[in-house]
C-alpha positions in Angstrom: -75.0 57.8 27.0 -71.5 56.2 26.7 -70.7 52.9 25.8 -67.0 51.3 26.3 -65.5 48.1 25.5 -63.5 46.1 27.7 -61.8 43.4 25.9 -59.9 40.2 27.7 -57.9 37.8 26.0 -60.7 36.4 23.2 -63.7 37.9 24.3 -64.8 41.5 24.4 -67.7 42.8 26.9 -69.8 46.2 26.2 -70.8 48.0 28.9 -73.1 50.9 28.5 -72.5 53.9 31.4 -75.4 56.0 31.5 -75.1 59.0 33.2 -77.8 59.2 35.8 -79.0 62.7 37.5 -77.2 62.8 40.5 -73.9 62.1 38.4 -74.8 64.3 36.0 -75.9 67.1 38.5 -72.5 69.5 39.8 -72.6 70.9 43.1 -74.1 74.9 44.1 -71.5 76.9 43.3 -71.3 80.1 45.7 -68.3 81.3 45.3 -69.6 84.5 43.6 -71.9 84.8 46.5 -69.4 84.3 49.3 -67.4 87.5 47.5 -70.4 89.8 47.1 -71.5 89.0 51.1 -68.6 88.6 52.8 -67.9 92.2 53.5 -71.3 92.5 55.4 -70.0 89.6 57.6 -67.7 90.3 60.6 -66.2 88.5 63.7 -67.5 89.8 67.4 -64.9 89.7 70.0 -66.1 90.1 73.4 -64.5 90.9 77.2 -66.4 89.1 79.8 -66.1 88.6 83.3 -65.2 85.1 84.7 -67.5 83.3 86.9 -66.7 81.0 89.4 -67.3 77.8 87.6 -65.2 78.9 84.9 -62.4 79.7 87.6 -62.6 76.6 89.5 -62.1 74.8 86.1 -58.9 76.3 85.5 -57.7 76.7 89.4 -58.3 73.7 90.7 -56.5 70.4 89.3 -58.9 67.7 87.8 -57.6 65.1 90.5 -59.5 66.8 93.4 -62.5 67.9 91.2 -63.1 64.2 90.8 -63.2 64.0 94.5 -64.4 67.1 95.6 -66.8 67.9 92.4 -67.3 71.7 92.2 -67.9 72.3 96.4 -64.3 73.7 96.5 -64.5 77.3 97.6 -61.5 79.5 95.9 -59.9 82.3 97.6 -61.3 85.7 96.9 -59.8 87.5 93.6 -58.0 90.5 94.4 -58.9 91.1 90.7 -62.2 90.4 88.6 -60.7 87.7 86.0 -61.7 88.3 82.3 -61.7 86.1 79.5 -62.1 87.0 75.5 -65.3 84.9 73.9 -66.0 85.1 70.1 -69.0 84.9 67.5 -70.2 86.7 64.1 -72.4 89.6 63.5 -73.8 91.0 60.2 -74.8 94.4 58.6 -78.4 95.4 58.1 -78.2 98.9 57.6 -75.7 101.3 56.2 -75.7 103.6 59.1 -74.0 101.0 61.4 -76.6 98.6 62.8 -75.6 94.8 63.3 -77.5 91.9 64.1 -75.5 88.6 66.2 -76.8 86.3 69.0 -77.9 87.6 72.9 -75.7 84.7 74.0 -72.5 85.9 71.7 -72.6 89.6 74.1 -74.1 88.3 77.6 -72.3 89.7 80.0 -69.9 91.6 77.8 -68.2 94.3 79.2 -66.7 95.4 76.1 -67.5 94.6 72.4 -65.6 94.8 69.6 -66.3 93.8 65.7 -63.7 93.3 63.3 -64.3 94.1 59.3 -63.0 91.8 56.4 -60.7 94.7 55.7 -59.1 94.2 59.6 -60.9 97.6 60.6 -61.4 97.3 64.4 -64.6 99.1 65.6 -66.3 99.1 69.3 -69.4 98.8 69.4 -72.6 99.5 71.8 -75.3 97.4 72.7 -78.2 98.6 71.8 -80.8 95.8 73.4 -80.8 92.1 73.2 -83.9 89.8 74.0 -82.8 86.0 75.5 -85.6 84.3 75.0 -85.3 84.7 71.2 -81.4 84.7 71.2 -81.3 88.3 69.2 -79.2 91.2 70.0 -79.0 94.4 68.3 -75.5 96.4 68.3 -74.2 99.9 66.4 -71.3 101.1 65.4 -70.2 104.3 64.5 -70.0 105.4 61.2 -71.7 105.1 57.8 -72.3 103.6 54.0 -71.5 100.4 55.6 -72.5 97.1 53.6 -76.0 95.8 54.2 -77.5 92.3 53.5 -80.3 91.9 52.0 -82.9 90.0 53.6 -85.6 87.2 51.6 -88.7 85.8 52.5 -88.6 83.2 55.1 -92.3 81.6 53.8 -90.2 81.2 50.1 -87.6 78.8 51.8 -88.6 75.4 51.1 -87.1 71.8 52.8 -84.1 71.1 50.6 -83.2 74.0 48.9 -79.2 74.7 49.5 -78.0 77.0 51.9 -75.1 79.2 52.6 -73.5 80.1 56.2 -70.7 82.6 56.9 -68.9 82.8 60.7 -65.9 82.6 62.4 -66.2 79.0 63.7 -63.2 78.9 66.2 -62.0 81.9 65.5 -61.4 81.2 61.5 -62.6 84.4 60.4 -65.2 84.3 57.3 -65.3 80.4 57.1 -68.6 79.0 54.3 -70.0 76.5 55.3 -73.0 75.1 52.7 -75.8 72.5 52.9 -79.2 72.0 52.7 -82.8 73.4 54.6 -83.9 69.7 56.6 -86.8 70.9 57.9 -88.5 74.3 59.0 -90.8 75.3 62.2 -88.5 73.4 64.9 -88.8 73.9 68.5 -86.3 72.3 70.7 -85.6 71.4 74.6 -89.1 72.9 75.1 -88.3 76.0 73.7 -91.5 77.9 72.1 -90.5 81.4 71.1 -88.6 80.6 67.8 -89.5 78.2 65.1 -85.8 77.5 64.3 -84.6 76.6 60.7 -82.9 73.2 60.9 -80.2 72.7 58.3 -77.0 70.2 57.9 -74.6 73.3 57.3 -71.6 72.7 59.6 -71.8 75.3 62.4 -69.3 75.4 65.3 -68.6 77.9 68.0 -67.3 81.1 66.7 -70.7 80.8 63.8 -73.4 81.9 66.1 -74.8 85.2 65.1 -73.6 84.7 61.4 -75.9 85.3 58.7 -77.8 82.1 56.8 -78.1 82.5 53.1 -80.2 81.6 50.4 -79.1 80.8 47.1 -80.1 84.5 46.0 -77.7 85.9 48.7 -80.3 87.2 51.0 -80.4 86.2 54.9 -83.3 83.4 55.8 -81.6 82.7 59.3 -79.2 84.0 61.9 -77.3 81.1 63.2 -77.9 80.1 66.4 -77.0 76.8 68.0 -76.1 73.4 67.2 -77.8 70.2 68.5 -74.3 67.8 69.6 -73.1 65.4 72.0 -69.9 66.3 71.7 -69.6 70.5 71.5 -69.0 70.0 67.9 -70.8 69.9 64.5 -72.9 66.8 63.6 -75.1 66.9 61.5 -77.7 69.3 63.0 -77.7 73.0 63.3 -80.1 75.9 64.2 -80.7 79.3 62.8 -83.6 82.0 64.1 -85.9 82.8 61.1 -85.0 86.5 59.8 -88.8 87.4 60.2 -88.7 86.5 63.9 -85.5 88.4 64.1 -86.4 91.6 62.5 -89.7 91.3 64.8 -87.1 91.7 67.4 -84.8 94.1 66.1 -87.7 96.6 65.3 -88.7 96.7 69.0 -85.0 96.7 69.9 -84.7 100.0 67.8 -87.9 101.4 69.3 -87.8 100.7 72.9 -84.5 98.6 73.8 -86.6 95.6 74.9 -88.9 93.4 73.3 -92.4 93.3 74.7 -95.0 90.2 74.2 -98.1 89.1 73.9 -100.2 86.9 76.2 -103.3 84.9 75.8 -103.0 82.9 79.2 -103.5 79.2 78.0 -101.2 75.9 78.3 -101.0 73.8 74.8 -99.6 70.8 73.7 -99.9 68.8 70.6 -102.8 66.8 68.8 -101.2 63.1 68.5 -102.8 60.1 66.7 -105.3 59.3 69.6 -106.4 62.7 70.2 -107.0 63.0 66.4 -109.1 59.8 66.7 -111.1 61.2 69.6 -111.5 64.8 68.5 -112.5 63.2 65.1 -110.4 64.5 63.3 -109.4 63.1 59.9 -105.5 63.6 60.8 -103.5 64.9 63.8 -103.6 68.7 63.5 -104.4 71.5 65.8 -102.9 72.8 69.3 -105.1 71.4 72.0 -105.9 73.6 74.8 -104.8 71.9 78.4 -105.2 74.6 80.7 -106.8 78.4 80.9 -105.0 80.9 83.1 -107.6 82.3 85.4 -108.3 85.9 84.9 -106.3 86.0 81.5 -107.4 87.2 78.1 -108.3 83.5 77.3 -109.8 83.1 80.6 -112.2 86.4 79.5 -112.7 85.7 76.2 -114.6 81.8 76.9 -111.8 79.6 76.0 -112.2 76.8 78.0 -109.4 73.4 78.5 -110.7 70.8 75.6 -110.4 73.5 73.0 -108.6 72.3 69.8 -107.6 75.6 68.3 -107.7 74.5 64.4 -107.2 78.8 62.7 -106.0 82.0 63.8 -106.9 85.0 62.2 -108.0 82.6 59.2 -104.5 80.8 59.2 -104.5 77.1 59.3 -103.0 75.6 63.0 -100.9 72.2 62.0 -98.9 72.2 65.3 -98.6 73.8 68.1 -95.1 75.4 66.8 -97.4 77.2 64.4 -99.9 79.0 66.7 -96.9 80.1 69.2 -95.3 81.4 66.7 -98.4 83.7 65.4 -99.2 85.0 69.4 -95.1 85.7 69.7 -95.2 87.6 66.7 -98.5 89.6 67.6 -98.2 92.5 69.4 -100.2 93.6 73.0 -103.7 95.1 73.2 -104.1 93.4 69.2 -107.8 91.5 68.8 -107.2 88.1 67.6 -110.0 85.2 66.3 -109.2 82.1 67.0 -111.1 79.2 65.2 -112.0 76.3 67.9 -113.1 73.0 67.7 -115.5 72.5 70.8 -117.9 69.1 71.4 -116.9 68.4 67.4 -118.4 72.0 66.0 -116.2 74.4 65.2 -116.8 77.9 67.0 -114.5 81.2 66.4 -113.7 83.2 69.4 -112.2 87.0 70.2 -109.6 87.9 72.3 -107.9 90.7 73.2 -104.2 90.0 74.0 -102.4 91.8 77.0 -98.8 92.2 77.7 -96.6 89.2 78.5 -95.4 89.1 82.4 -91.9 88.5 81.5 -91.1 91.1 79.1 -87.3 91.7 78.3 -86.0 94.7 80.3 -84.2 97.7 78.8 -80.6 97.1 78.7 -80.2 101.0 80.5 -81.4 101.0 84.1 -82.6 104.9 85.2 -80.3 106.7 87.4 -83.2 106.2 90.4 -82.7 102.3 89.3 -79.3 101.8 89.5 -79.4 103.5 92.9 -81.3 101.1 93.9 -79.9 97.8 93.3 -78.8 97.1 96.3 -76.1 94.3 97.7 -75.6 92.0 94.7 -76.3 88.0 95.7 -75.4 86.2 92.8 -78.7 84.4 92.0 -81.4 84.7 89.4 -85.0 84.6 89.8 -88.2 84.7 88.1 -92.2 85.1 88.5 -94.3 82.4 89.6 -96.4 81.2 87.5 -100.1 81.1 88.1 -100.1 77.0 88.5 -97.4 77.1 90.6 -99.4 79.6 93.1 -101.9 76.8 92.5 -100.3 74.6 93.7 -98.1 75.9 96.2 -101.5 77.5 97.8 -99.7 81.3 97.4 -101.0 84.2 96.7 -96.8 85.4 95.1 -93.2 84.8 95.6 -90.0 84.3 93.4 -88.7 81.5 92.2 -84.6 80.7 92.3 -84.0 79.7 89.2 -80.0 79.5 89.8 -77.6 80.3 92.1 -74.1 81.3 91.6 -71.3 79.3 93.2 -69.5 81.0 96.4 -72.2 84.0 95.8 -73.7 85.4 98.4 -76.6 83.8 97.9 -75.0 80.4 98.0 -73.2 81.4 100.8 -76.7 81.4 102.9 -77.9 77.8 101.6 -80.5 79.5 99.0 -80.6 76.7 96.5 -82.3 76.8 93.0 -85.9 75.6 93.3 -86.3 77.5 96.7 -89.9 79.9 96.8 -89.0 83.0 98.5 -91.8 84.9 100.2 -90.5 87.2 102.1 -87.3 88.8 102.8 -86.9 90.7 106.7 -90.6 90.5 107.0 -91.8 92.2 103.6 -94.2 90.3 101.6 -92.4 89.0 97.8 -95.4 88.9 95.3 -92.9 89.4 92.4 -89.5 90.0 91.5 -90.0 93.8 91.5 -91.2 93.3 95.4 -87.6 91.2 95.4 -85.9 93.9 93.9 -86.9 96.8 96.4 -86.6 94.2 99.8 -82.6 93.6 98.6 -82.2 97.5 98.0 -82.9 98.2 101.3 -80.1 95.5 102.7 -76.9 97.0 104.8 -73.8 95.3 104.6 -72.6 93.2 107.7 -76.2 92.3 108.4 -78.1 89.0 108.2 -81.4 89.5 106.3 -84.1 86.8 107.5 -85.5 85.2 104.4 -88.9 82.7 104.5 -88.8 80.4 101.8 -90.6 77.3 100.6 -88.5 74.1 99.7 -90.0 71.2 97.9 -93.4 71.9 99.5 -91.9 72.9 102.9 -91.8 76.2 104.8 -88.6 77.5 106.5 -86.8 80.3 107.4 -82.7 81.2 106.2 -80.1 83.8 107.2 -78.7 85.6 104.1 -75.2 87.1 105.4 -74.7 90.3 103.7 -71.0 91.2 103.1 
């Protein structure tokens, strides 16, 4: 404690300054940590291909987009049009292996790392899984750097933390802040439980490492949540337990394979505590049972208020999603039910997930194959959505690309296909092996269901 006098014309004024803890307290200093790490860190450059939003953005002047919004079509390229995208990757083995985001190499054609000593290396893809945002690449070579990695159930809310990236393109920027909370899931997202943080991320960080203060990796940074394209205040990073999940099967298989149980879930709120009688909101409550899934077979029935699995305590439904993503197929599970206000503990057996990531290496009989490409995406039908659509399969367009093929024909996301030139869809393989068999300079008839409506398209193949 300090005390100081201030003295004006006759009279004199003491003022004692104490110096309180935040005063008192200096900020984390990482600047030995940042050296020691830095040479596991390095900057991704990727080669991808254009599409043709991304063309029309730059060919087409912003007068006639306001007018004509994106239904301008663009003469054909004589050449496939590239552009160079950029992220952060990190070392977690000596022999080469590097962990960055799935969205950093989609659709890369080439992929390229650069060292902090300005060592250019290309390297390989060895699988990547979207719905967790992880990729896996290798380089060649060995007694590379590795980071060590800490334990993600040691990181508590507060504790400072470190991030290295190439926001930008500013190669091995630190950025520091603090854990804000932990378990987040986001725009309906329910494969990661996301570390939220105030460390400034911006594009050009994604796939960086996330450090503790001990200099191990908690997080691989992932996304930001902004209004603008630009840090404020919130960013994202996938837990390092989820991601060595991932990188594990990655190594093993080149895909990630799930679990499934075969249930919808949503959160217990303050009135369903009150009428589940439960002393606070906790829990994931059971909406909905999958006919003919594990769930279905092992008695779980909608009402169900899952309060334990395996003996763990359920808070959210974050927290159970997270144990049956990180539980592998054809593993016995308990799970610890409340059911008309008694608690009652059920088996099940888990099966394999109907969406499992593909290996990034089609088979030589695949890639012949393949077939015309149409420039769409599609996915499964759910079992409600047969429901409720009164089918027995189809395919669901989840997008379209513009001036594709697809497009071309009127197929618009949101469209059921159920048949393509008379064979039956029940699933995207069925999809797969109908386009195969497409000639060029034919018109392939294609039934489809649009907002509840039957009818019947010509997709032009060129």
């Amino acid at each position: 404690m300090n005390s100081r006098v201030i003295q004006k014309g006759m009279y004199a004024a003491v003022f004692t300054v104490v110096a309180t803890q935040s005063q008192a307290a200096a900020p984390v200093d990482f600047s030995n940590l940042v050296e020691q790490v830095s040479p596991a860190v390095v900057s991704v450059s990727v080669v991808k291909k254009m599409s043709q939003e991304e063309l029309l953005q730059q060919q087409v002047p912003e007068i006639l987009k306001r007018f004509f919004g994106n239904q301008i079509i663009i003469p054909q390229q004589q050449a496939p049009q590239e552009k160079t995208a950029y992220g952060s990757a990190f070392f977690i083995s000596k022999d080469g292996y590097l962990v960055t985001n799935h969205h950093v190499i989609e659709d890369a054609s080439k992929i390229t790392i650069t060292l902090n000593d300005r060592r250019e290396l290309d390297a390989k893809l060895v699988g990547s899984d979207e719905r967790t945002d992880v990729a896996l690449l290798k380089v060649d070579g060995g007694s590379f750097p590795a980071l060590r990695t800490g334990d993600i159930n040691q990181l508590k809310v507060g504790q400072p933390v470190l991030a290295i990236g190439s926001p930008f393109g500013f190669d091995y920027s630190a950025s520091a802040g603090i854990v804000s909370a932990k378990s987040r899931n986001m725009l309906g997202e329910n494969s990661v439980p996301f570390i939220q943080t105030d460390v400034a991320l911006n594009p050009g960080n994604s796939g960086g490492p996330l450090f503790n203060q001990n200099g191990e990796v908690v997080g691989v940074n992932s996304r930001i949540f902004s209004g603008t394209g630009g840090y404020m205040g919130l960013s994202f990073s996938i837990p390092i337990d989820v991601v060595n999940d991932v990188v594990d099967q990655l190594k093993k298989n080149g895909k990630v394979t799930r679990s499934y149980l075969g249930v919808m879930l949503q959160d217990i709120d303050r009135n369903l505590a009150d009428a589940y009688k439960l002393p606070k909101p906790e829990g994931s409550l059971i909406t909905q049972v999958t006919p003919n899934s594990p769930a279905d077979r092992a008695g779980f029935k909608a009402g169900d208020v899952v309060m334990k699995y395996n003996g763990s305590p359920i808070l959210r439904t974050a927290d159970l999603l997270n144990y049956l993503n990180r539980t592998m197929p054809n593993q016995n599970i308990q799970l610890e039910v409340l059911r008309d206000n008694k608690p009652k503990v059920i088996s099940a057996t888990l099966s394999t997930a109907p969406d499992d990531t593909p290996a990034p290496a089609a088979s030589t009989a695949q890639k012949k194959r393949q077939g015309p490409v149409l420039g769409m995406s599609i996915r499964a039908l759910s079992q409600t959505e047969m429901g409720r659509l009164d089918v027995k399969g189809g395919v669901y367009v989840d997008d379209v690309t513009f001036n594709g093929l697809a497009a071309q024909s009127r197929i618009m996301p949101g469209d059921i296909i159920t048949q393509l030139n008379n064979k039956k869809i029940n699933n995207p393989n069925d999809f797969v092996d109908a386009v195969a068999d497409l000639q060029k300079n034919t018109v392939a008839r294609v039934s489809i269901i649009r907002q509840g409506q039957h009818a019947m398209l010509g997709l032009r193949i060129q």
